[in-house]
C-alpha positions as CSV (number, residue, x, y, z in Angstrom):
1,X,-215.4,189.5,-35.9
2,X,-213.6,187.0,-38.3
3,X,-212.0,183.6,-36.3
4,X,-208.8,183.5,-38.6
5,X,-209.0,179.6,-37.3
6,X,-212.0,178.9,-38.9
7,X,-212.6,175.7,-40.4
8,X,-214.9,177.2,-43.4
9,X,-212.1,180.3,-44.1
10,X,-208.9,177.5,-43.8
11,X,-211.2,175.2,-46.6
12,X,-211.0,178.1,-48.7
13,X,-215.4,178.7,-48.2
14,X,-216.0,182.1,-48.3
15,X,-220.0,182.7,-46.4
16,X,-219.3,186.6,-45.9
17,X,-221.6,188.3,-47.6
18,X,-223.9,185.4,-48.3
19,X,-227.4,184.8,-47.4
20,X,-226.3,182.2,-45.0
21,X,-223.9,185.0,-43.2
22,X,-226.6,188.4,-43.2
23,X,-229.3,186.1,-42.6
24,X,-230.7,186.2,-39.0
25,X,-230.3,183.0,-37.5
26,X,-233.0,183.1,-34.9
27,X,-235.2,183.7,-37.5
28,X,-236.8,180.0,-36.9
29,X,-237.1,181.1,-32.8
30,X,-240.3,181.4,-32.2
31,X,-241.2,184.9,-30.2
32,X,-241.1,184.5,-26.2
33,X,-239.5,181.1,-27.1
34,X,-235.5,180.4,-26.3
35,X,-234.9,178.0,-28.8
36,X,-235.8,176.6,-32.6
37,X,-237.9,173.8,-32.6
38,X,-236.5,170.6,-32.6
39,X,-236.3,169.4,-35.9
40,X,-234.8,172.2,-36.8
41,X,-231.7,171.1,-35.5
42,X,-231.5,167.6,-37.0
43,X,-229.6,167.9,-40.5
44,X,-228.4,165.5,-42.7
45,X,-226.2,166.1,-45.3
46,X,-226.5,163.3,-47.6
47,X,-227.8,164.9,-51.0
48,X,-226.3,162.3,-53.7
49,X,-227.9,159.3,-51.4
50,X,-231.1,161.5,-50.4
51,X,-231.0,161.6,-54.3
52,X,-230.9,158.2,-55.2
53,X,-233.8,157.2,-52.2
54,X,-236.1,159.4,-53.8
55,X,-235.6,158.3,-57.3
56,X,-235.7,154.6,-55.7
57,X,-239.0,155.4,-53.6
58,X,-240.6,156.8,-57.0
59,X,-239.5,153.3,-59.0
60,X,-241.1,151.2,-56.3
61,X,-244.3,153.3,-56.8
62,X,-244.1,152.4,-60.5
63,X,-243.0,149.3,-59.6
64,X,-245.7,148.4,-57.3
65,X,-248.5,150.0,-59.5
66,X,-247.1,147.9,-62.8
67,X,-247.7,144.8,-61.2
68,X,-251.1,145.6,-59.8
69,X,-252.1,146.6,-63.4
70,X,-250.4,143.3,-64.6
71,X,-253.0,141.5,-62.1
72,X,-256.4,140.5,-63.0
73,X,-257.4,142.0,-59.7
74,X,-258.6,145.5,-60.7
75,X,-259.0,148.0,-57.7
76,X,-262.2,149.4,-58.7
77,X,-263.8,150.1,-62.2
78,X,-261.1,151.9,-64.9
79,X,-258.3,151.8,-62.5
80,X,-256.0,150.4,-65.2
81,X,-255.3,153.7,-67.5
82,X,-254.6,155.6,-63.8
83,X,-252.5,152.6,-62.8
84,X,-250.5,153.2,-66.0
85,X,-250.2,156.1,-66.0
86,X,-248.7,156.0,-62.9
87,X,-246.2,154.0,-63.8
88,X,-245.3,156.1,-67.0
89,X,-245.1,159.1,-64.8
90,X,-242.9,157.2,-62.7
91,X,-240.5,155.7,-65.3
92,X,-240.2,159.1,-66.9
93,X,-239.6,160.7,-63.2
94,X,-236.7,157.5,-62.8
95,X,-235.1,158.0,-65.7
96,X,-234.6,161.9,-65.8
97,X,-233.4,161.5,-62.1
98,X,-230.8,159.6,-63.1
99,X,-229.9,161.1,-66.0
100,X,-229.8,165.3,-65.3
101,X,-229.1,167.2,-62.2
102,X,-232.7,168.8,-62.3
103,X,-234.2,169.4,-59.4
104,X,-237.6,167.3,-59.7
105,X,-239.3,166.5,-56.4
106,X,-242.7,168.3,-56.8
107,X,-243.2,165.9,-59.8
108,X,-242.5,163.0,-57.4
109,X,-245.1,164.6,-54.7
110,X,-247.5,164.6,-57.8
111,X,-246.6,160.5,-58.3
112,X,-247.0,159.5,-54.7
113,X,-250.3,161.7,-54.4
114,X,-251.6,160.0,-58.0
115,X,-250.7,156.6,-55.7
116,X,-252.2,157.5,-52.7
117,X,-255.3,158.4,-54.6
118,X,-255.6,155.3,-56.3
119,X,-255.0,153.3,-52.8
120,X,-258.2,155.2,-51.8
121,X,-259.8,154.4,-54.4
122,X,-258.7,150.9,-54.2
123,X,-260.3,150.5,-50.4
124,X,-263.6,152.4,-51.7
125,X,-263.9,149.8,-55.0
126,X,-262.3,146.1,-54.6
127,X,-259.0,146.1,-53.3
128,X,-256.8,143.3,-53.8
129,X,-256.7,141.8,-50.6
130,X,-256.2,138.2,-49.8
131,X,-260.3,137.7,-47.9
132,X,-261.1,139.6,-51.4
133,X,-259.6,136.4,-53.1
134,X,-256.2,137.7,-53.9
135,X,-252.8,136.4,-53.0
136,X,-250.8,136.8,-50.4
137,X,-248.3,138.2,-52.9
138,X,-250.6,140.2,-54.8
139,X,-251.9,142.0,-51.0
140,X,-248.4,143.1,-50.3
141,X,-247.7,144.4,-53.4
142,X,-250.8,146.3,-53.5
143,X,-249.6,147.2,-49.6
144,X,-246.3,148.0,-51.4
145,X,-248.3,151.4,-53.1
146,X,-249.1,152.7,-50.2
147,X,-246.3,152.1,-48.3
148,X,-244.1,154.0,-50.8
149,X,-246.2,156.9,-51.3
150,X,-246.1,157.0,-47.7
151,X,-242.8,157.2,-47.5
152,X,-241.7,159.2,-50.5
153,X,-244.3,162.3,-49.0
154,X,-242.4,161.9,-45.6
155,X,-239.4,162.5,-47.4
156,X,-240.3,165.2,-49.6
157,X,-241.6,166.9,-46.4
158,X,-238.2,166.5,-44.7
159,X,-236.7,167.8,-47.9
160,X,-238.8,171.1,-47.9
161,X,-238.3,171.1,-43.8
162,X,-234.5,171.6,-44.6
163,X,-233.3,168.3,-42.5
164,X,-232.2,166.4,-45.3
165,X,-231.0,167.9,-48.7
166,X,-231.0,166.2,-52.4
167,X,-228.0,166.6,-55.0
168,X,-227.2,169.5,-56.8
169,X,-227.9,170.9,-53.3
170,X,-225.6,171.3,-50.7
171,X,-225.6,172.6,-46.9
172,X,-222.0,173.4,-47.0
173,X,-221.3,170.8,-43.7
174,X,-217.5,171.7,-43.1
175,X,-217.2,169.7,-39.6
């Protein structure tokens, strides 16, 4: 059954024979069920700028973490070597991002996990909040670690989900 009108076969994209044509599609339909879940049907294709907002969630982790280290205001006892080395994780993780194709997102779950460990930590030990006698600027950038950890594992997790894809990768949108 070949549609000689096809948008994908008049682009010159050949799926026949791929995993994407012999694969079962219902295979996300849950048994007894009629349909996929819903999230299953919400796609982005996006993967240079999915790219570029991981790289940039990962540098305001670093970012963040740099100027709580720069602070006198430590989190709780020998937070600075973790804090550093957060944000030489995070550089490295920035500037290979930028500068190969490689496909690096577990080492940016391993940032935002190092992050959201020390954010713990931070509200165990002596966080620096503003009733602890920090700034107001100092809070939000310590707010600012959490916040993007947050956000880069919510993203990582759509990325695994299959509703948003990073460059190299491509879902072949042809419509």
């Amino acid at each position: 059954m070949e549609d000689e009108n096809s948008p994908a076969l008049r682009a010159g994209v050949d799926f026949r024979g791929s995993e994407n044509a012999t694969r079962r599609v219902l295979r996300h339909v849950k048994p007894g069920k009629n349909r996929a879940p819903l999230l299953r049907y919400v796609r982005f294709n996006l993967p240079r700028t999915t790219r570029l907002l991981l790289i940039a969630m990962v540098a305001l982790i670093g970012g963040a973490s740099a100027a709580v280290a720069l602070s006198s205001h430590a989190p709780f006892p020998f937070a600075m070597p973790v804090l550093w080395g957060v944000v030489g994780a995070s550089a490295v993780f920035v500037a290979v991002g930028l500068l190969t194709a490689a496909r690096l997102w577990n080492w940016g779950l391993g940032i935002a996990l190092a992050s959201l460990l020390v954010y713990l930590g931070g509200l165990v030990g002596n966080a620096p909040y503003v009733w602890n006698g920090a700034s107001v600027a100092a809070a939000a950038i310590w707010n600012l670690t959490l916040v993007g950890a947050t956000g880069y594992v919510v993203l990582f997790a759509a990325l695994r989900y299959g509703m948003i894809v990073a460059a190299p990768d491509n879902q072949h949108f042809l419509d």
